[in-house]
C-alpha positions in Angstrom: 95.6 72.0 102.2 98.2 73.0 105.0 98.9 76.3 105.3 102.7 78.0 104.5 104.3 79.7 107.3 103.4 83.3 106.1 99.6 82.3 105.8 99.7 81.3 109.6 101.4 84.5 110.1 98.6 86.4 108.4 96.0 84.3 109.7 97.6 85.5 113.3 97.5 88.6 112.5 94.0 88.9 111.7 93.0 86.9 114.9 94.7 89.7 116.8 92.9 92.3 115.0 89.8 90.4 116.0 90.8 90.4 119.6 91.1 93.7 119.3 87.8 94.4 118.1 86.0 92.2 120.2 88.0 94.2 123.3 86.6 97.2 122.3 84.2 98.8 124.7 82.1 101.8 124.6 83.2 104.6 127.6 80.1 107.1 129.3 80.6 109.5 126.5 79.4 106.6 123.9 76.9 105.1 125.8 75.1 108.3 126.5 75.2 109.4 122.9 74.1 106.3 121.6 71.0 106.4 124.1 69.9 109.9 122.9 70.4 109.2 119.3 67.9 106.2 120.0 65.6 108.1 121.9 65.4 111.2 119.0 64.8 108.4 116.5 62.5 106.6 117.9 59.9 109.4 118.1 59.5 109.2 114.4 56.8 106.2 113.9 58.2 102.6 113.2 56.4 102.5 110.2 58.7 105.5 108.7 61.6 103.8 110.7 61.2 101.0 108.7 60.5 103.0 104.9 64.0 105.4 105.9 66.1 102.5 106.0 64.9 100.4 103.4 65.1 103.5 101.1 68.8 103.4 102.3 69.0 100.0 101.7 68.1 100.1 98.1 69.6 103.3 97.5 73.2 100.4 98.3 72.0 97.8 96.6 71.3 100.2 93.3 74.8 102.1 94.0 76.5 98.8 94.0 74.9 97.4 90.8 75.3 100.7 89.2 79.3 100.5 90.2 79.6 96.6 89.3 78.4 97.1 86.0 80.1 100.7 84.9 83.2 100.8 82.4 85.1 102.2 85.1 85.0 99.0 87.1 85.3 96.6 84.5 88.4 98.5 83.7 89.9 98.0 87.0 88.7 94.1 87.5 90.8 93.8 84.0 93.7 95.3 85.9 93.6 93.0 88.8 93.5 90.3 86.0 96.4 91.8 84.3 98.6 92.1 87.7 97.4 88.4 88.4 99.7 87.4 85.4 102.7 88.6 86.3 102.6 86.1 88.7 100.5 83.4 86.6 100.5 83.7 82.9 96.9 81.1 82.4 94.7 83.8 84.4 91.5 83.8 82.9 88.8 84.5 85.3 88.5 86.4 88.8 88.2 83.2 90.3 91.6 82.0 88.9 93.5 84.5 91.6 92.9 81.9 94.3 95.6 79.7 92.7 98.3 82.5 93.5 99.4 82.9 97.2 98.7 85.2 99.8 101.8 87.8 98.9 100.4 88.4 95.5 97.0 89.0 96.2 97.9 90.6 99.3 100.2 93.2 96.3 97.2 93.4 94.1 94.8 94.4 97.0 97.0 96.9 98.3 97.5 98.7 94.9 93.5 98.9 94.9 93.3 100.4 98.7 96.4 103.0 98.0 94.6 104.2 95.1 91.1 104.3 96.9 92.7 106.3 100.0 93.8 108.7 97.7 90.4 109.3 95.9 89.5 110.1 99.2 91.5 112.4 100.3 91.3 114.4 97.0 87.5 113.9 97.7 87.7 115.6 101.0 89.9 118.2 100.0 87.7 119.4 97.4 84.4 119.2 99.7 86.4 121.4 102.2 86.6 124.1 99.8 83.3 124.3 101.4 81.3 125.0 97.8 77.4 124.0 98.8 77.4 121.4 95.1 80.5 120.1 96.5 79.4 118.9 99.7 76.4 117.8 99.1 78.2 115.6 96.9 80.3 114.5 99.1 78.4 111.7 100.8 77.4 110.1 97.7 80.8 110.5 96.1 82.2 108.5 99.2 79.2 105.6 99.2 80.8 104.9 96.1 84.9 105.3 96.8 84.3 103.1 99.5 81.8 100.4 98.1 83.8 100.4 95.2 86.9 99.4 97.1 85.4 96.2 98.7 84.3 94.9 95.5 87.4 95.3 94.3 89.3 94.1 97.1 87.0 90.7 97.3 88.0 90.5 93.5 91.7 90.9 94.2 91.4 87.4 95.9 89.6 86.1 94.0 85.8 86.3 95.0 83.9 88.2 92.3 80.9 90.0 93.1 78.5 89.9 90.7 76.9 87.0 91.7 74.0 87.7 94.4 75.7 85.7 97.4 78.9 87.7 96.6 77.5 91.1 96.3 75.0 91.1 99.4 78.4 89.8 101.0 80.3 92.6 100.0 77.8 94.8 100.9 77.9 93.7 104.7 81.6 94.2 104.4 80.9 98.2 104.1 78.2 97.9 106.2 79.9 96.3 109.1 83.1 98.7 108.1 81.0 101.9 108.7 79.7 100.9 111.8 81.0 102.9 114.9 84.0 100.3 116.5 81.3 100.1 119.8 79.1 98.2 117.2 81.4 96.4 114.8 81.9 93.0 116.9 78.3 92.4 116.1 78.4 92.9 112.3 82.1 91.0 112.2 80.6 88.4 113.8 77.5 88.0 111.4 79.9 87.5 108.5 82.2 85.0 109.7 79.1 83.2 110.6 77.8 83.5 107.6 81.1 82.1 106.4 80.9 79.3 107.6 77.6 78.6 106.9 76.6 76.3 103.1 76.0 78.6 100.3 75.6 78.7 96.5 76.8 81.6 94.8 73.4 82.4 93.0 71.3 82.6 96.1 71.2 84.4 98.8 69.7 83.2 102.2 70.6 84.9 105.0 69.2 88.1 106.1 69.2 91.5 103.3 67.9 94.0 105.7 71.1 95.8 106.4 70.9 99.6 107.9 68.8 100.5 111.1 69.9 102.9 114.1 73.0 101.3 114.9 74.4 102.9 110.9 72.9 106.4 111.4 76.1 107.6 112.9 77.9 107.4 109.8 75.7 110.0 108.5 75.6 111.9 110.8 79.5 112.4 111.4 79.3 113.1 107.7 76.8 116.1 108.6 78.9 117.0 111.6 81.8 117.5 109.4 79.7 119.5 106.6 79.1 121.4 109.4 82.7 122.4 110.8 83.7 122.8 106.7 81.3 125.3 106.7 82.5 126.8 110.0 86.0 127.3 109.2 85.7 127.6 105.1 85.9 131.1 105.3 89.5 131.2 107.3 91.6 131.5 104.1 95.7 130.8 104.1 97.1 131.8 100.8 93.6 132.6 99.8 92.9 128.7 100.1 90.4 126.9 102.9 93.0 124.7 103.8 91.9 124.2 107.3 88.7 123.1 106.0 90.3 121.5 103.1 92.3 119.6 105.5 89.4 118.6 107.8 87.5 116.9 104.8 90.4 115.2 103.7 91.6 113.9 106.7 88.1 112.3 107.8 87.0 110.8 104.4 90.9 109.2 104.5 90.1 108.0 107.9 86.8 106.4 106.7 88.4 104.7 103.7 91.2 103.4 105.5 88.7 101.9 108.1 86.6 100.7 105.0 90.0 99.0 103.6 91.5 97.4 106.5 88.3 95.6 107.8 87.7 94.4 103.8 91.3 93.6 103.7 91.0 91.0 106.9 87.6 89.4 105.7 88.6 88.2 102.1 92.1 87.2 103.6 90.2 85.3 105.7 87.9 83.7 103.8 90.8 83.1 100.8 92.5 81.3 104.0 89.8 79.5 105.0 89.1 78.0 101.5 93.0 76.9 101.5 92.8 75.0 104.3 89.8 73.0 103.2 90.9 72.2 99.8 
């Protein structure tokens, strides 16, 4: 099926936010960092390597069953069903939003992200009080604002993901989104190959290891940043920490807004990509 003019202007768009990302190249600075960060990791044996990251690995997988099949997110996918129907009254099924066009999902979607940026900016705000309970549960609190975001962004056009193919998928989608942007051509790449590639929704066959050195920075900016809350929690305005108030919100923002637009540009993608074979 051809596509309308403002699908080819979306579809543009996203192959200039490709070039983009493929242009991006590390300076010194990133190069150097990423070579010590290897080095201090790599003293630890490979065989505890291997059980650290396939603890984290299950630790996602868990996280994003536990999210998929909570209330709260059942809920929501019956909200992205209800805003499908303004638009197309015989909605039925997640699957059914593929009939609408790209404006309305692109709505729905949005509605999902501006509420998901805003859970994370209350997030941060409240770890930057700099209470110890609070930021310890702050990485865990924002695994799940931001995986909960791409599920429900791939359900906003129509890809639900509770089938296996669909939630490793989505899972690569966060993955690849909390990469440092050095490192993300690689994992963007991955996905639209496996795009392309023959699937059925109940299998998957491409590769589940997901987290190795390359995704250790994320945690480690998270640290960094526990680290300057604590720093600057006890500089009070107004007998408030906003300074570090405002340092928690403003990175968790940034990392959902990162999570959001890369997740944004896949599904459109794929959704475009379906069109155009049909």
């Amino acid at each position: 099926m051809p596509l309308t003019d403002r699908e080819q202007k979306i579809l543009q768009e996203i192959r200039e936010w490709e070039q983009g990302l493929f242009s991006n190249e590390p300076n010194d600075f990133q190069l150097t960092y990423e070579k010590y960060l290897e080095q201090a990791f790599s003293v630890l044996p490979e065989k505890t390597q291997r059980q650290f990251f396939s603890v984290i690995d299950t630790w996602l997988y868990y996280l994003h069953n536990m999210i998929q099949a909570s209330q709260l997110q059942q809920d929501a996918k019956e909200r992205i069903l209800s805003s499908g129907r303004i638009f197309h009254q015989e909605l039925e099924k997640i699957e059914d939003l593929k009939s609408l066009d790209i404006n309305q999902l692109q709505y729905i979607a949005d509605q999902q992200i501006a509420r998901h940026r805003m859970y994370s900016l209350i997030q941060g705000g409240i770890a930057g009080t700099g209470g110890p309970l609070l930021l310890g549960m702050d990485i865990p609190a924002m695994a799940v604002i931001n995986l909960r975001v791409v599920q429900l962004i791939a359900m906003a056009y129509g890809f639900e993901t509770n089938t296996p193919h669909e939630m490793m998928t989505s899972l690569k989608v966060f993955h690849t989104a909390t990469l440092p942007p050095r490192l993300q051509k690689q994992g963007w790449s991955m996905l639209i190959e496996e795009m392309a590639a023959e699937h059925t929704p109940y299998f998957y066959e491409g590769k589940e290891e997901m987290t190795d050195i390359t995704w250790i920075d994320l945690p480690l900016q998270q640290l960094l940043k526990a680290m300057v809350i604590t720093l600057f929690k006890k500089r009070l305005i107004q007998e408030l920490p906003l300074i570090s108030m405002g340092i928690g919100a403003g990175v968790n923002y940034q990392l959902t807004r990162k999570v959001t637009v890369l997740a944004q540009k896949y599904y459109q993608l794929r959704y475009l990509n379906e069109k155009e074979e049909l």
